[in-house]
N, C-alpha and C positions, 0 to 999 in steps of 0.2 A: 504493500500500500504506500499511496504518496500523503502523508498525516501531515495537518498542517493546524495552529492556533486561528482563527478569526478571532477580529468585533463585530457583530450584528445586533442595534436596535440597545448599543449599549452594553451589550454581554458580551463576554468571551465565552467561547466557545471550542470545542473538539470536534475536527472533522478529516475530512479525507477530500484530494483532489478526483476527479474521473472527467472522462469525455477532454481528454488531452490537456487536463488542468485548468480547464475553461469552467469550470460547475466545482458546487464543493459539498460534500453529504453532511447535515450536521448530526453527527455520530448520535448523541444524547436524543434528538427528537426523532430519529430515522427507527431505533430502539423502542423508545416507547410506545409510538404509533404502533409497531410491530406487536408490541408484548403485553402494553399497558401496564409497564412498571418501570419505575428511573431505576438506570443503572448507576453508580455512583463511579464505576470503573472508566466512564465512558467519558465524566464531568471537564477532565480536560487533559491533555497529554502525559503528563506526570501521570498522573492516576492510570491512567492506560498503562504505563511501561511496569510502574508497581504492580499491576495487577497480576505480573506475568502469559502466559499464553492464552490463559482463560480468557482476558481482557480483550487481547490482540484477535480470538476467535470471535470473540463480543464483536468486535469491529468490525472485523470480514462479513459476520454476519447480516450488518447492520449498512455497510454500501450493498452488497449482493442486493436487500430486498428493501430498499428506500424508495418512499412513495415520492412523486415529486412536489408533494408539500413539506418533506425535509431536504430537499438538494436546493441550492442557493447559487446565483450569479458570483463567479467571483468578482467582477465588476462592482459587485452591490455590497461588499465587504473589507472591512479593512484587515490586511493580513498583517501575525503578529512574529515573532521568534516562535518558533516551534514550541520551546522552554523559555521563558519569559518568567523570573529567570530559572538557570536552571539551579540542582542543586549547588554544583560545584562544578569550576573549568580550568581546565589546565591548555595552554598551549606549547606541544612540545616543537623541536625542533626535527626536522627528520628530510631536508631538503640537502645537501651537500652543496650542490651547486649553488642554490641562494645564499649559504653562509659564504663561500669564497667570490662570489661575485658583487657582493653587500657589503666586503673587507677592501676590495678591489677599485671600488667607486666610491667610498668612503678614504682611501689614501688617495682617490685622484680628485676629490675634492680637497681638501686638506691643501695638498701643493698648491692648484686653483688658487687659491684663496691667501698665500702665500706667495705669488707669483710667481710660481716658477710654472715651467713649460712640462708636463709629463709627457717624455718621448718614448719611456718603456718600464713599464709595474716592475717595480723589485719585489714584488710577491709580500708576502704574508708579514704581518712583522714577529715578534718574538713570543709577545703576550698571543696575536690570532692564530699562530699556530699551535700552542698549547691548547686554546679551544678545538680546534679542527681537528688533534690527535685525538683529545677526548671525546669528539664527538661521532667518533669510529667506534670507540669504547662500550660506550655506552648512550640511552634515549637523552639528554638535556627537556628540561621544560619549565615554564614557570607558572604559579596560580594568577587566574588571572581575575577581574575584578564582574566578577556573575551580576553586580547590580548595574552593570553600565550594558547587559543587551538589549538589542531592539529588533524589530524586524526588517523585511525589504519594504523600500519606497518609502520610509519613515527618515525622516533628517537627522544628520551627525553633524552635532554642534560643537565648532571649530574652538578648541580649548583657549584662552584668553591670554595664555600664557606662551604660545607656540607660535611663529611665525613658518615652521616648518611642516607641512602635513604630506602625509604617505595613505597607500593604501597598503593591503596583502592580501591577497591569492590563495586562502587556504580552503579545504575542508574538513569534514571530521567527522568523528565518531561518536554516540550516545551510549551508555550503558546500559546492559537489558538487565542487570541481575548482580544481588552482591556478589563482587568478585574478593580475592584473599587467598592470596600463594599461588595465580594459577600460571601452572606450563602454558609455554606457548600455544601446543600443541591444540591446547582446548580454549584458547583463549578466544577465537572467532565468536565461541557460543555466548561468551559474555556482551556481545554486539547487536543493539537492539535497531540502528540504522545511522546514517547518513547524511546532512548538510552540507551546504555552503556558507562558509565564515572569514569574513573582512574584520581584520584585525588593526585597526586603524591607527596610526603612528603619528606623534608629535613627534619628528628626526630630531628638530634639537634639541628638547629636554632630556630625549634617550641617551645622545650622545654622552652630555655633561654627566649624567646618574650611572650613567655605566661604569664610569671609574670607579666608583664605589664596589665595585663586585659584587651587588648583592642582587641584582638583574634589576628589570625595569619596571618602571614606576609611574611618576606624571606622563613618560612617554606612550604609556601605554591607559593610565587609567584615569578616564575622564568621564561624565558623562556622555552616553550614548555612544562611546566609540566603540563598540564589540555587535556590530552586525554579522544577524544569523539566519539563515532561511532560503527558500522561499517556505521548504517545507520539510519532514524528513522523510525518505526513501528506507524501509524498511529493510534489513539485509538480506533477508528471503527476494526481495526486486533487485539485488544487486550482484549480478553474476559477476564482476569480478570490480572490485575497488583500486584494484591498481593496474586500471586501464582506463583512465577517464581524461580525458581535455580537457585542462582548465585555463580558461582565455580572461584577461581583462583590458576593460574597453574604458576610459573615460571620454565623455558627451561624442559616443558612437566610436570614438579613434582606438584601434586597438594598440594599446602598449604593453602585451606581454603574452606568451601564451608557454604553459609547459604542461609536462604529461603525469597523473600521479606513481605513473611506473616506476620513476625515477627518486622513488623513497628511498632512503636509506634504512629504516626502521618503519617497519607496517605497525598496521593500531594492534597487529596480536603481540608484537614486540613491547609495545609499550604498557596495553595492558599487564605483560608479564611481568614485567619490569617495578610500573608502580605498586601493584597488588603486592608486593613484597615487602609481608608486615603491615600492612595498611587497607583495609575493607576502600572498594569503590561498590560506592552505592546505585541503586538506579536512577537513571535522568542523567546522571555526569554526564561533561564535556569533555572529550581530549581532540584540541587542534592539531592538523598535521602539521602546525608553521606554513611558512610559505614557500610555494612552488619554484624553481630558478626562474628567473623571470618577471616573477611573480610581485614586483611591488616599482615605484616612483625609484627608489633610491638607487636600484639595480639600472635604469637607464639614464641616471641624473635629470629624473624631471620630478617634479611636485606638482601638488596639488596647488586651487587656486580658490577662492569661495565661490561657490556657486557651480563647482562642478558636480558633473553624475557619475559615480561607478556603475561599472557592472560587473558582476565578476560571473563569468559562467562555467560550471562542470557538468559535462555530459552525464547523462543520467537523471539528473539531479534536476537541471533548471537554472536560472536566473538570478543572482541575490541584487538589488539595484537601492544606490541610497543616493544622494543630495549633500554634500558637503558644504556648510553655509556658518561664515562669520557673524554672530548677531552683531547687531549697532551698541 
């Protein structure tokens, strides 16, 4: 199924895309028309994934045999983050190429900015490649701030402090079920589905709080900067997650497109990883970071107010926001 949050009429709700994501089934009244009884499993996407399979059958049930006085325009609705918020999000890193390309355009701005001429990258410096080695090692990630998401078409408000704005190219994974110690091996079955997530960047607050080594901060946690959606894709609809195109376009111009093949650490890697010693609950986020490609900084442009992302991954759909300075 393609699950997504709505507003209708004032409520939030749980539903499901169909007819090419143009209509959307509202889960709860599709139910009860059918049964004449609320399900409480059905009241909004969390509760669905809590509910475990029972739920998720609840659901199947409930698009299969929806009368069309529960299916709604999505024209006629405001769509939300899928988890709004969720329990808890982590954005790891798992991209290779976007960390040595992000290092690479980060020392050719640096010189830029110093005047000198850069005729040829001396590569990595001393401190980036201690990160690079470890990040062979092992997953990297950091928590990231679950009260700042939003959904698509909802506006990111340009932090007041930041003359510098980025976008990222990510997607991710949801948790179906407590996880705690698990092998990779079985780690897929802890995967309840699927988004698209723009991880929105202040570059220069990041830059200065980075020396601090304790990761990022104002760069990363503002209101409204963790857009997620359009909807989540179920892992049962996702025959294979790392083979997806992921393009980002701002106001139509494409500046970037990479493949999610090019992981370095897939989500059974990181589930295994984090679950060690530490319960992941249902609803969690883990970002995959971003794509090579995958952001402003990697080709030395930025953002401007009043621009549009869009970031797209096959599969999946659309995530599109508004980036705007208030007065």
């Amino acid at each position: 199924m393609r699950l997504v949050t709505f507003e209708f009429e004032g409520r939030r709700r749980a539903g499901a895309f169909i007819d090419g994501d143009t209509r959307i089934v509202d889960l709860a009244t599709a139910h009860q028309q059918r049964h004449g009884a609320h399900a409480p499993a059905l009241a909004d996407i969390l509760c669905l994934i809590e509910g475990g399979d029972d739920a998720l059958d609840m659901a199947v049930e409930a698009v299969k045999s929806a009368a069309e006085t529960a299916i709604l325009s999505r024209a006629d609705v405001k769509l939300r983050a899928p988890i709004q918020p969720p329990p808890q999000m982590r954005d790891c890193s798992t991209f290779e190429a976007h960390q040595r390309q992000a290092y690479a355009a980060g020392r050719a701005m640096r010189a830029r900015a110093k005047g000198v001429e850069v005729i040829e990258d001396t590569g990595p410096s001393e401190a980036e490649q201690r990160i690079l080695d470890l990040f062979v090692k092992q997953p990297l990630y950091y928590k990231a701030n679950r009260f700042s998401v939003i959904g698509t078409e909802e506006t990111v408000i340009w932090p007041a402090y930041s003359r510098m704005m980025d976008f990222e190219l990510e997607f991710g994974c949801y948790i179906k079920k407590a996880a705690k110690d698990v092998p990779v091996e079985k780690a897929h079955d802890y995967i309840f589905g699927y988004t698209i997530y723009n991880d929105f960047s202040a570059r220069d607050a990041q830059a200065v709080e980075m020396i601090g080594q304790l990761g990022p901060s104002k760069g990363k946690d503002f209101d409204t900067g963790n857009a997620m959606g359009p909807c989540i894709v179920t892992a049962d609809e996702m025959p294979d997650p790392y083979d997806l195109t992921m393009i980002a376009r701002v106001n139509g111009e494409e500046w970037g497109r990479g493949n999610s093949g090019t992981m370095h650490w897939k989500f059974e890697d990181l589930i295994a990883f984090i679950s060690r010693s530490e319960t992941l609950h249902p609803g969690e986020f883990l970002g995959s970071g971003t794509v090579g490609n995958g952001c402003g900084l990697e080709a030395q442009r930025f953002l401007k107010s009043g621009d549009e992302v869009e970031l797209e991954v096959s599969g999946i759909g659309i995530l599109k926001n508004r980036i705007v300075r208030e007065a």
